[in-house]
BAVOKOL-632226 format. One record per residue (C-alpha): x, y, z. Coordinates in pm, whole numbers, plus 50000, padded with zeros to 5 digits. Each point is the difference from the previous one (the first is absolute). Layout:
! BAVOKOL-632226
XYZ...
***
This chain:
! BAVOKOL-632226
182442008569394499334974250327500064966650106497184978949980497524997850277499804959650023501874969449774497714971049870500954962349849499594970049964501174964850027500084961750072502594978350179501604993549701501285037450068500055003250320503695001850032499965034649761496765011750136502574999050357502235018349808497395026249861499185011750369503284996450134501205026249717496475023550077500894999550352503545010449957499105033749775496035003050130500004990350347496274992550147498405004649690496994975349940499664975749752497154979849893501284963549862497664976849805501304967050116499324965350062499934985550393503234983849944501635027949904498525021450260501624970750218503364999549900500535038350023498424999950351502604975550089503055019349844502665019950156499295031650081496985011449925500085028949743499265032750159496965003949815496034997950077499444970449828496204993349901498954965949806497624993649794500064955749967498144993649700502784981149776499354965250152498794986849680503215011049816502674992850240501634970349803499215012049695502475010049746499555018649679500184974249789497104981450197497715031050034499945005949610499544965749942496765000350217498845032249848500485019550382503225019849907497855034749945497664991350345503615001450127501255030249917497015016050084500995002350316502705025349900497205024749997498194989250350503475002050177499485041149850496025000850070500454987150370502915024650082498605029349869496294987050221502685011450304502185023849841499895029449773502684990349772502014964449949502854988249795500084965149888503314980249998500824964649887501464979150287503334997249735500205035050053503095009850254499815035750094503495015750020498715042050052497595017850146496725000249761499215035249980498965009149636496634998350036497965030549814496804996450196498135024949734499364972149744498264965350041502664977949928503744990949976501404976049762503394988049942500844994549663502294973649892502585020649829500504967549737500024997349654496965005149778500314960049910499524995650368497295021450105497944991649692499224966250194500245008750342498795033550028501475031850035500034999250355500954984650312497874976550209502385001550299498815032850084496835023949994498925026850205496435012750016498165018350190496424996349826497924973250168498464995449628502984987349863500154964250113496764995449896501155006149644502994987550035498554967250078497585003149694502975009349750502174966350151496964978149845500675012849616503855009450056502224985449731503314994650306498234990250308499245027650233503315021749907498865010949617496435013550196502135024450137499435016449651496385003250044500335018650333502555020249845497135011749730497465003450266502015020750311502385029850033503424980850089503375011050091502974971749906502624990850253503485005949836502634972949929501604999350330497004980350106498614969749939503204985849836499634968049833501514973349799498125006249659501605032949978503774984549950500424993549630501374967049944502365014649726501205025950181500274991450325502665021750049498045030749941497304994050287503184994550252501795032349875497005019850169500294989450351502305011950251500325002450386500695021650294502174983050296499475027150244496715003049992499324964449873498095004149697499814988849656498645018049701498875000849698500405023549719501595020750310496354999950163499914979350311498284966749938496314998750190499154962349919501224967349811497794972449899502104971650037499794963149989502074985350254498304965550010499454999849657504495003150043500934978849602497635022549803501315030050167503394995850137501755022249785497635029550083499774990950388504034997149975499795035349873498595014450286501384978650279503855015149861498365034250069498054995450308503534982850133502345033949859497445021650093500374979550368495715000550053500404974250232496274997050083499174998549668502574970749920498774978750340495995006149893501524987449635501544967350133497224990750250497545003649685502374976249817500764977350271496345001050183501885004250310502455022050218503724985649931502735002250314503324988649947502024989250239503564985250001500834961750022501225001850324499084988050344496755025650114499605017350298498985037450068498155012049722501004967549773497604981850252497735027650025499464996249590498374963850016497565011250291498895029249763499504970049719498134982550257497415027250046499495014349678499174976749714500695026949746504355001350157502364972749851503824998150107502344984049797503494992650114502855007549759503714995450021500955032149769499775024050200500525013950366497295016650114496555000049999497815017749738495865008449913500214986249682500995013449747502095029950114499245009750391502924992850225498784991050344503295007950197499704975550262504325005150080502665016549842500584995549633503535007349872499144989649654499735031749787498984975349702496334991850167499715038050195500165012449644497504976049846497835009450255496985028849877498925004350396501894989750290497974990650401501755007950262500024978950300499655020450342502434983750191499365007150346503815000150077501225023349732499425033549896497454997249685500785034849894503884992149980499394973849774497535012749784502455032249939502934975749917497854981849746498235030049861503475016649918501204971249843496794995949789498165033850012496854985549767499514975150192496475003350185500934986850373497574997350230499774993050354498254962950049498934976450312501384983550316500704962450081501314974650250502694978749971497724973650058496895012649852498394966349940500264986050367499185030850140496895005749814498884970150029500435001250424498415034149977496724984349795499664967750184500815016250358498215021650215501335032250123500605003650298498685027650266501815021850306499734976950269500584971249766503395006549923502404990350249503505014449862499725038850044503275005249763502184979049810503185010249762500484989349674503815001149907502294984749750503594985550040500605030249773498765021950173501404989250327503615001349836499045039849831498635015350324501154996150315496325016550130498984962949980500714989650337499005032250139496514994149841499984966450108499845008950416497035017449978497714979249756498394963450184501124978649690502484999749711500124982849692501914993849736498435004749641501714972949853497244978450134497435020549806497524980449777499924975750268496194996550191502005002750324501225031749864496625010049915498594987950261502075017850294499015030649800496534999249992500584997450406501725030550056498825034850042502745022549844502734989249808503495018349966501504996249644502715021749931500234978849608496765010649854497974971050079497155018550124497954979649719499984972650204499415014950297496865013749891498424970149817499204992850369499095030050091503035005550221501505035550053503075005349849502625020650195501975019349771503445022050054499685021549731497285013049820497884976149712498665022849681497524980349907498084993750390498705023550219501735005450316497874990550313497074983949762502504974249864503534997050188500975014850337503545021049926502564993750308503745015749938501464984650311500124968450175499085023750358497115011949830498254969849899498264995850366498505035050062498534995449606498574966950058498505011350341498115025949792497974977449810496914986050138497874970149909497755016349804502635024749785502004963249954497144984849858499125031549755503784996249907500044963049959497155004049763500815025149779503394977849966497814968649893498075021649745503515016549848501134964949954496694985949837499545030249776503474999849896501464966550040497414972049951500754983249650496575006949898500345040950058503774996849860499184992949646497475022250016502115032950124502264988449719497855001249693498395029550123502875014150039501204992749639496695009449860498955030550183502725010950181498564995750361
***
């Protein structure tokens, strides 16, 4: 048994929001597979403009134009409904032109597993519907959400058997069925709605289970693969999509659950408390601002921030057990002031299944500074005509009586209470080297000014990002070793940190990487 060599499907902007979904979910459990999608240009559109792009080798094929605002209904009526599905079979006929094998998924499908069941010595797997004989007498005895092959014949004949097929293209399934050597995919796969028994609901339920620690869900204690669901479609299915969003939320898959609400929702959710923003509350409505496919909605029930439904984005401490416990992943923002590790240990023993996860940096300010940092120019060496300046707080003043000492052997001080201010900003972009003993390197080195650090910073490289000076009587002799040119490599490997890691834009996407993939 093996995984398929390629994915195929199909769809038009009326489903572009699962289609999303679809690679999302492939690129989670089959990372840089290829898949060929039949589509229409709008749909190829809207996924090119979505957040992030699935780590997949995605290959169109646009020939759906003429169908893209047609419903069912409409294509019976005018006689095209079987021209339609036809194209079930050239998603299959144009994958397996590239590949040696393909497996064809609906874009309702939501792949929760790794698809590895694939017996490569016959032609063909099927999924049966595992319904009642009632049911499959009119729709078919298997599947249409999925079909592998690995016989460039088939589609061909599958196309042929759609034209005389008594249920659309699913009942032709039959017909291949009788014509290859097939393997079926068991019933953790392919899980759909038809197969829950309106009178005994309770039966279907009583077969699923889950696994918090290593955040699964099964069926008939076999891991589930695939569910066809219909998250749009949400009043026809609700009580079966209910079903599995109870599991997916015990079981704490937290990437399944987000890929689940941005189907539903067509968009990435963050909430945010109804309080006054600044930090990473401002930094929300700049991520908005430059993705389409990011909404933020303000609400007065809770505390902290969250990835709908379930990701806490720990933007501050959060003493409220109540929402840490609701929570099925947990971000963890790397203060530059604090020990990361320290805190992730103290919420890690107090929730031990609780996936935590170190996140991104911010300024206080992050609006105003970026905004100075896009719309001004950097300056050079020469340019600059404060070699170092101190950033301190009354706080700090009052906790370390190093201040003063600092503060004879550095040209300028100021105070950070005036940061987020374009004097602020300003002064900094002027200086060469800045001495912040607070963690506020960031915005130091949105201008591409050289932080000067007392202590050593895990996550920048010593003498690439930050000079490291212990004593006030050192901080000549270092400076003195620094040429022009070894300033300027400095200064921009600072301004590169701070656009790869800082810029709004790059934020949002280190974040749902991060959720998705783990990177």
């Amino acid at each position: 048994m093996s995984k398929p060599s390629s994915f195929c499907t199909m769809c038009t902007h009326q489903h572009v929001s699962e289609l999303f979904g679809l690679l999302l979910s492939i690129s989670i459990y089959h990372p840089g597979s290829p898949i060929i999608i039949i589509s229409d240009s709008k749909t190829k559109y809207i996924v090119e403009q979505s957040t992030p792009q699935p780590n997949l080798h995605l290959k169109w094929i646009i020939v759906l134009n003429k169908y893209c605002h047609l419903d069912r209904a409409t294509m019976e009526h005018a006689g095209i409904l079987h021209d339609f599905q036809v194209f079930h079979a050239v998603a299959i006929h144009q994958a397996l032109i590239q590949y040696p094998d393909t497996l064809f998924l609906e874009s309702q499908m939501i792949v929760t597993g790794v698809i590895s069941s694939i017996d490569k010595s016959k032609d063909l797997g099927i999924s049966p519907q595992y319904t009642n004989k009632e049911s499959t007498d009119i729709t078919g005895l298997y599947n249409s959400g999925m079909l592998w092959t690995k016989n460039k014949n088939l589609p061909k004949h599958w196309a042929k058997f759609i034209q005389t097929s008594r249920y659309d293209h699913q009942s032709a399934i039959e017909d291949l069925a009788n014509q290859y050597s097939y393997f079926c995919f068991g019933e953790n796969y392919n899980i759909h709605a038809g197969r829950q028994n309106k009178d005994e609901p309770n039966k279907f339920i009583q077969y699923f289970g889950y696994n918090d620690r290593n955040r699964q869900i099964y069926y008939k204690n076999s891991q589930v693969k695939c569910i066809r669901m219909h998250l749009i479609d949400n009043k026809r299915f609700v009580e079966f999509n209910n079903l599995f969003c109870r599991h997916f939320q015990m079981a704490k898959m937290y990437k399944i659950i987000a890929i689940m609400f941005r189907i539903i929702h067509g968009k990435w959710i963050i909430r945010i408390p109804d309080e006054p923003n600044y930090r990473f509350r401002e930094l929300v409505y700049m991520i908005a601002k430059s993705n389409p496919d990011v909404c933020v909605l303000e609400n007065s029930k809770t505390s902290h921030c969250w990835l709908a439904p379930t990701i806490m984005l720990y933007d501050k401490s959060c003493t409220n057990n109540k929402e840490l416990k609701q929570a099925t992943c947990l971000f963890l923002y790397k203060d530059p002031g604090q020990d990361p590790g320290q805190v992730q240990d103290h919420l890690q023993s107090k929730f031990p299944l609780l996936s935590i996860f170190p996140w991104i940096f911010w300024s206080k300010h992050p609006e105003c500074l970026e905004d100075m940092v896009t719309n001004e120019d950097t300056l050079y060496y020469d340019e600059r005509p404060i070699e170092t300046i101190l950033l301190q707080t009354n706080l700090l003043q009052a906790k370390e009586n190093k201040t003063n000492e600092w503060a004879t052997v550095v040209q300028e001080c100021h105070c950070t209470n005036e940061s987020g201010s374009t004097t602020y900003f300003e002064t900094l972009g002027q200086t060469k080297f800045g001495l912040c003993v607070h963690g506020l390197e960031i915005d130091l080195m949105a201008f591409g000014t050289v932080p000067i650090l007392t202590s050593e910073c895990s996550y920048l490289k010593e003498d690439i990002h930050y000079i490291r000076v212990d004593r006030p009587v050192d901080l000549r002799d270092k400076l003195n070793s620094i040429d022009k040119t070894t300033w300027e490599t400095m200064s921009e490997a600072c301004f590169d940190w701070y656009q790869e890691n800082c810029m709004s834009d790059r934020v949002w996407d280190l974040t749902v990487r991060k959720l998705l993939y783990d990177v």
